[in-house]
C-alpha positions as CSV (number, residue, x, y, z in Angstrom):
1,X,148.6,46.4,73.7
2,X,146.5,44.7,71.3
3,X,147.4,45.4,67.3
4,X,143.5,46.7,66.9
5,X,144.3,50.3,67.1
6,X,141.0,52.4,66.9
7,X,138.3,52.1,69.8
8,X,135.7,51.7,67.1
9,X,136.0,50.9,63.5
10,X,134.1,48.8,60.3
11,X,135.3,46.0,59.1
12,X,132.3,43.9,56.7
13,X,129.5,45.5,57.6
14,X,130.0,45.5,61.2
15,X,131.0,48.0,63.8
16,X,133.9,47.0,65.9
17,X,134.3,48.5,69.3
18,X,137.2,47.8,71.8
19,X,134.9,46.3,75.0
20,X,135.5,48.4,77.8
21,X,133.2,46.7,80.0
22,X,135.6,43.9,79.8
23,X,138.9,46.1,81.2
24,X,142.0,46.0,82.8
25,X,141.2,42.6,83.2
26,X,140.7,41.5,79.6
27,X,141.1,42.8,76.3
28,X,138.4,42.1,73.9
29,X,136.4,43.5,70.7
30,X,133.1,43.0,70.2
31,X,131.3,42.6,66.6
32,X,127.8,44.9,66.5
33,X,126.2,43.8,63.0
34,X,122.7,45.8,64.1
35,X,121.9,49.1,65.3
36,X,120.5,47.6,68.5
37,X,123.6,45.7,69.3
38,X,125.3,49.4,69.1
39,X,122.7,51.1,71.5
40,X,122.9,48.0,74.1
41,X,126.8,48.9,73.8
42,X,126.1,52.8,74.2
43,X,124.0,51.8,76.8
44,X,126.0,49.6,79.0
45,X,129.3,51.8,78.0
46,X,131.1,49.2,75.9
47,X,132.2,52.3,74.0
48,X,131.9,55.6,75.8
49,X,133.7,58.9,75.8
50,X,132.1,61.9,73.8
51,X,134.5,61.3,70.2
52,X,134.0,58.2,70.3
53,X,129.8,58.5,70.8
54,X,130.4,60.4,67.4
55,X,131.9,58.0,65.7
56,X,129.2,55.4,67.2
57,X,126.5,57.2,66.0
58,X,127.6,57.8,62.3
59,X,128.7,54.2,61.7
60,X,124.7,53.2,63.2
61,X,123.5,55.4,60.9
62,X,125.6,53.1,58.0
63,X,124.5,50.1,59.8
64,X,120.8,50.9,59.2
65,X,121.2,52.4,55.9
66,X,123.1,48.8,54.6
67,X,120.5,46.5,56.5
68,X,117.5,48.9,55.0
69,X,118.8,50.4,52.0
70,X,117.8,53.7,50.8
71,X,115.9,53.4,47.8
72,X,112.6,54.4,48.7
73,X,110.6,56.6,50.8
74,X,110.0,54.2,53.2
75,X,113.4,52.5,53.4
76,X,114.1,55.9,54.1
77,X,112.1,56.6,56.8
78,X,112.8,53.4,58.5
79,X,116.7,54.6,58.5
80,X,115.7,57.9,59.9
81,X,113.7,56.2,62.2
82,X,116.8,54.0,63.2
83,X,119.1,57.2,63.5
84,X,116.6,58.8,65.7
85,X,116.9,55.7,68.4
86,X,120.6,55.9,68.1
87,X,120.7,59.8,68.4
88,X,118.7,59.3,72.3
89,X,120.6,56.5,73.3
90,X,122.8,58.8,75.6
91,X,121.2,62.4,75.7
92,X,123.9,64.8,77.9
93,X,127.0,63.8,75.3
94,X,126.0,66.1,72.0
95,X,128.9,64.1,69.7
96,X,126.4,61.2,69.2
97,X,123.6,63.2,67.6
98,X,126.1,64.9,65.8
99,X,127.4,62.0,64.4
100,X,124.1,60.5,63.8
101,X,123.4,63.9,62.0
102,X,126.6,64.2,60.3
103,X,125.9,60.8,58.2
104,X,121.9,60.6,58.0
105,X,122.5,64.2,55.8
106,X,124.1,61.9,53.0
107,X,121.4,59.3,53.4
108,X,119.7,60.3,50.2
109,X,122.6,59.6,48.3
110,X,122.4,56.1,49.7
111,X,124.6,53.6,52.0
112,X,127.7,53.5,50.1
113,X,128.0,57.7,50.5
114,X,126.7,57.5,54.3
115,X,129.4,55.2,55.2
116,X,131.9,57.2,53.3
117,X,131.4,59.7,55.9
118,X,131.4,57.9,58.6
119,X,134.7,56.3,57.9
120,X,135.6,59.9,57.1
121,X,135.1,61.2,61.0
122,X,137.0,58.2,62.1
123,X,139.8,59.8,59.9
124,X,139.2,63.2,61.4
125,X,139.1,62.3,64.8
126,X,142.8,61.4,65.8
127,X,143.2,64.8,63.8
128,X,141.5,67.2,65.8
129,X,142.3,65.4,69.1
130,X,145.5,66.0,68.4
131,X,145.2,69.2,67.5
132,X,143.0,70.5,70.5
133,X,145.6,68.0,73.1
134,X,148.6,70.1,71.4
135,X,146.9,73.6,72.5
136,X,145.7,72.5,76.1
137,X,149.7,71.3,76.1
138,X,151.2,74.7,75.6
139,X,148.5,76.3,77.7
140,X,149.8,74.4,80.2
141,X,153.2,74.9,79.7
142,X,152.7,78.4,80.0
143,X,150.4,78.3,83.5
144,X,152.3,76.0,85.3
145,X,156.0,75.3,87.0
146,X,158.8,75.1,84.7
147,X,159.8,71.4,85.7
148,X,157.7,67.9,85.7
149,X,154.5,68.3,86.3
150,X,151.7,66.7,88.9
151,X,148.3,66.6,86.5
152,X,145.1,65.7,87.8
153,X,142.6,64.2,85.8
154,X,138.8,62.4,86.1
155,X,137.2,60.0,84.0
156,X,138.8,58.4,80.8
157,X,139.6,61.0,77.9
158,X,142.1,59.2,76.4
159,X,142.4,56.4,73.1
160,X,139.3,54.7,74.7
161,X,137.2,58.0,74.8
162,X,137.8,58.9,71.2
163,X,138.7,57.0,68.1
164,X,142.1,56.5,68.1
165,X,144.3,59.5,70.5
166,X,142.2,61.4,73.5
167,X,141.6,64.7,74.8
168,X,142.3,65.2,78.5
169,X,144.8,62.1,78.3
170,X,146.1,63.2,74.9
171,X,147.2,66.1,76.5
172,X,149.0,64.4,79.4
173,X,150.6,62.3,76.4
174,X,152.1,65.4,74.4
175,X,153.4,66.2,77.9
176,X,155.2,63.1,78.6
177,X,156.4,62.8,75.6
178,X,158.3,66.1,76.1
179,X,159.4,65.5,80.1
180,X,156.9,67.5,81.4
181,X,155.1,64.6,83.4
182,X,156.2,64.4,86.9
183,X,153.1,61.7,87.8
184,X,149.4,61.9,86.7
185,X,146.9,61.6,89.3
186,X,143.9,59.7,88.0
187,X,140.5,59.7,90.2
188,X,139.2,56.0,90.7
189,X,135.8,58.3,88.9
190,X,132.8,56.5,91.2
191,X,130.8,54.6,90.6
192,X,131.7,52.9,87.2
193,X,136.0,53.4,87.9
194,X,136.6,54.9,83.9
195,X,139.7,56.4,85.8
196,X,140.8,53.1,87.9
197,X,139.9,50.5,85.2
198,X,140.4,52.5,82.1
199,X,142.6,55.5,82.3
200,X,145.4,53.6,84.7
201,X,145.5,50.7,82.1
202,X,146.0,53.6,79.1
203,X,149.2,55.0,81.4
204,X,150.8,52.3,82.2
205,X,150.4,51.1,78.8
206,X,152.1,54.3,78.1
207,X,154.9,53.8,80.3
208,X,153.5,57.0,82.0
209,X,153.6,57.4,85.8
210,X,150.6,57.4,87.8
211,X,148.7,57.0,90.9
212,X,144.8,56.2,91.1
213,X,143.3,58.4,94.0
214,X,139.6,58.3,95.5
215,X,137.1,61.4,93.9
216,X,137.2,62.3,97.2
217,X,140.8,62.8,98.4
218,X,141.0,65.1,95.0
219,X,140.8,68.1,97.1
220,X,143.1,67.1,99.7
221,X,146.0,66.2,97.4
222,X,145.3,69.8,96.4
223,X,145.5,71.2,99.3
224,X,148.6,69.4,100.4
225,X,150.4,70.8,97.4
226,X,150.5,67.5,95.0
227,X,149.1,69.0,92.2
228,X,150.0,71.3,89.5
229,X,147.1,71.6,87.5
230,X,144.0,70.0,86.3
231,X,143.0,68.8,82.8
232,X,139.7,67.3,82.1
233,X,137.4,66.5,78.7
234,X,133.6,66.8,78.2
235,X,130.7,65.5,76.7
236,X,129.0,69.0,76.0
237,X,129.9,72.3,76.0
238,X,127.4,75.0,76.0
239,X,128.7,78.3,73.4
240,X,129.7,80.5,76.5
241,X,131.8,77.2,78.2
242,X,129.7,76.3,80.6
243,X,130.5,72.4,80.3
244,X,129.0,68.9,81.1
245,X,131.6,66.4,81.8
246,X,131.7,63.4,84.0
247,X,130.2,63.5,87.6
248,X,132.7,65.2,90.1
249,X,134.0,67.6,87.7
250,X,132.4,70.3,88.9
251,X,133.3,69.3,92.5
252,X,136.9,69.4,91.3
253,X,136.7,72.6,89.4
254,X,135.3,74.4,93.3
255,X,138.6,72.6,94.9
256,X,140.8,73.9,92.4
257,X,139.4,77.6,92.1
258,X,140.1,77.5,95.8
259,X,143.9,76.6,95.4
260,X,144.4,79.0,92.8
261,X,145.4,75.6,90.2
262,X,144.7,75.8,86.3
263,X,141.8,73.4,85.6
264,X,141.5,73.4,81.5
265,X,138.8,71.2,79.4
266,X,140.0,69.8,76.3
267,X,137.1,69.0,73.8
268,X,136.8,69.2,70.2
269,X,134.6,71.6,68.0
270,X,131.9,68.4,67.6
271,X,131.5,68.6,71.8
272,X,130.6,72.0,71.4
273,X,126.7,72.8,71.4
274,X,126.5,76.0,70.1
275,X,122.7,76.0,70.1
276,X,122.6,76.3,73.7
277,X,123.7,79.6,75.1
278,X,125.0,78.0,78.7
279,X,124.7,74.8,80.6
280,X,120.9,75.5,81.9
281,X,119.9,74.0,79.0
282,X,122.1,70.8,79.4
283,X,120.3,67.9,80.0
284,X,122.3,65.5,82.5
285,X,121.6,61.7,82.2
286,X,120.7,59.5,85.1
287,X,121.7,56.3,85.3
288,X,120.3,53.0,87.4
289,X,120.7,53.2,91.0
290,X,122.6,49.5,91.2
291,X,125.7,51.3,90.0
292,X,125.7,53.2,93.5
293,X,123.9,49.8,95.6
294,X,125.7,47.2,94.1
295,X,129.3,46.4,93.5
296,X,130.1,43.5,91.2
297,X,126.9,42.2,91.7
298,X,127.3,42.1,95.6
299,X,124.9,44.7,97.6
300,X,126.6,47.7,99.1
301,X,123.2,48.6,100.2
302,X,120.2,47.6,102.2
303,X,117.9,46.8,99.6
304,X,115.4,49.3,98.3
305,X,117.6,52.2,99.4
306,X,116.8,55.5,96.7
307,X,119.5,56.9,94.8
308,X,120.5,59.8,92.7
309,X,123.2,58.8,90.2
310,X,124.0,61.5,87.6
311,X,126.0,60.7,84.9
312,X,127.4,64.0,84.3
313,X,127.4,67.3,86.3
314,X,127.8,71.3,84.7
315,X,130.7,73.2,85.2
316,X,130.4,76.6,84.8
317,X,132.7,78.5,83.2
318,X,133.8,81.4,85.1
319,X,135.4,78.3,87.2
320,X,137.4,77.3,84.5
321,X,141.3,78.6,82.8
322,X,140.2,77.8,79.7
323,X,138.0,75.5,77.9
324,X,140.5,74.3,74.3
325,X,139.3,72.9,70.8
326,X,141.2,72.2,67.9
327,X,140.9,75.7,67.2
328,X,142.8,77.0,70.5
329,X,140.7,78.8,73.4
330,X,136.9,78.7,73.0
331,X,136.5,80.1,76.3
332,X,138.5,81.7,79.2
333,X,136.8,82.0,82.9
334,X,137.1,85.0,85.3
335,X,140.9,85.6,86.9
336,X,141.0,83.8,90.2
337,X,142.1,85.4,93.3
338,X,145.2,83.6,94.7
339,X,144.1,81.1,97.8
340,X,145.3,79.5,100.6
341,X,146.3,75.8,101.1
342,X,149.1,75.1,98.7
């Protein structure tokens, strides 16, 4: 493991950001010195993962307040202006408007005080994501079989997700770290492979054992017993825990209802949209159709085929144990019926 130790940082009046474009098969940081270097990185998920978007969007908001200053009312507006961009570069995961927000409401007290902040929520994160992984943990502990454990996850909710610890994958750490991992399940996560390129390089890094699966044999390893439970993150939650996380969530949450398995969502308070009332109201980013036609560049395809790639699907709750902040339980869903199958 490289000595940087934070997904994204400052250093100089830059942003630093682990690539993750660039893994498992190098490691590499990229320098952003402008706001449009961060959104081409939002953008093309050099940094990702719903803490982390937070962070990305405070530390643009310094960026533009630095460049621009904030001495005047039109300096001013060209930062808000700036933060606005930023804010839409990813609309389904709510952490980057908050963190846009978060810093542009000490923008009158200029750059020096809005980077303050920022640097602040880099702090905070590892807190809180250790904090809401420690809960999910012992609501684990107390669902499951007392001995190792098979855990399921999809996407990447781990270090590379946040600033510095994980959600999802933070859990799973606490786990290990206690004897309570058997061997972690990772979904390859079509079409962009978080789980095969990102989340299998954080656990074996870890020393942590693990086997990368297709999304679609999730439900058949359920059914033939070899899992335990399932442990996801998110990029939004609604306020009753209806939540938006990576696409094939909600797929996996139907498969696990059905074989009676706890399926928890670890997320901190930022994720949590209390504005909207349920998922309805969750907007779900589609992305370009070459990430389903194209593979490395090579077509998978016959060319001009249509596609529907979502970036993100809704969850609702009442599928769902429990959805955990730093807080504890936000939200429980309805008590399953025991099923066949396992």
């Amino acid at each position: 493991m490289s000595r940087v130790t934070r997904t994204i940082d400052w250093d100089t009046d830059a942003v630093v950001i682990i690539d993750q474009t660039a893994l498992p098969g190098a490691f590499r940081t990229l320098r952003l010195d402008t706001v449009d270097e961060l959104i081409d990185a939002i953008r093309r998920l050099a940094v990702r993962g719903a803490p982390a978007l937070g962070a990305a969007g405070a530390l643009g908001v310094a960026l533009a307040a630095r460049k621009h200053g904030t001495a005047s009312p039109e300096a001013l507006a060209t930062v808000r202006a700036e933060a606005d961009r930023l804010a839409r570069a990813r609309p389904t995961a709510v952490n980057l408007r908050h963190g846009v927000e978060r810093a542009l409401a000490f923008v009158e007290h200029g750059p020096d005080a809005v980077l303050a902040e920022a640097l602040a929520m880099l702090d905070e994160d590892e807190r809180v994501n250790r904090a809401a992984s420690r809960h999910a943990a012992d609501l684990l502990l107390s669902r499951c079989p007392d001995r190792p454990l098979r855990v399921l996850t999809h996407c990447n909710t781990g270090r590379l997700a946040t600033v510095a610890w994980g959600t999802a994958l933070g859990t799973i750490r606490h786990l290990h770290a206690e004897g309570r991992i058997d061997v972690v399940l990772a979904d390859e996560t079509r079409p962009l492979l978080q789980g095969s390129r990102l989340t299998a390089w954080e656990l074996a890094d870890a020393g942590i054992p693990y086997r990368v699966l297709p999304d679609s044999a999730a439900a058949s390893a359920m059914a033939r017993g070899m899992v335990d439970c399932v442990v996801v993150g998110a990029d939004r939650v609604a306020a009753n825990g209806d939540t938006a996380n990576k696409i094939g969530t909600y797929g996996l949450a139907v498969a696990a209802a059905r074989h009676d398995l706890p399926f928890v969502v670890v997320a901190t308070e930022s994720t949590v949209d209390r504005k909207l009332p349920d998922g309805s109201g969750i907007v779900v980013e589609e992305r370009a159709g070459e990430e389903i036609t194209h593979v490395a560049g090579v077509a998978v395809a016959p060319e001009g085929t249509p596609v529907f790639n979502p970036a993100f699907d809704v969850t609702p709750v009442e599928l769902l144990t429990a959805v955990v902040t730093e807080h504890g339980v936000l939200a429980e869903g309805r008590p399953r019926k025991p099923a066949l199958g396992r």
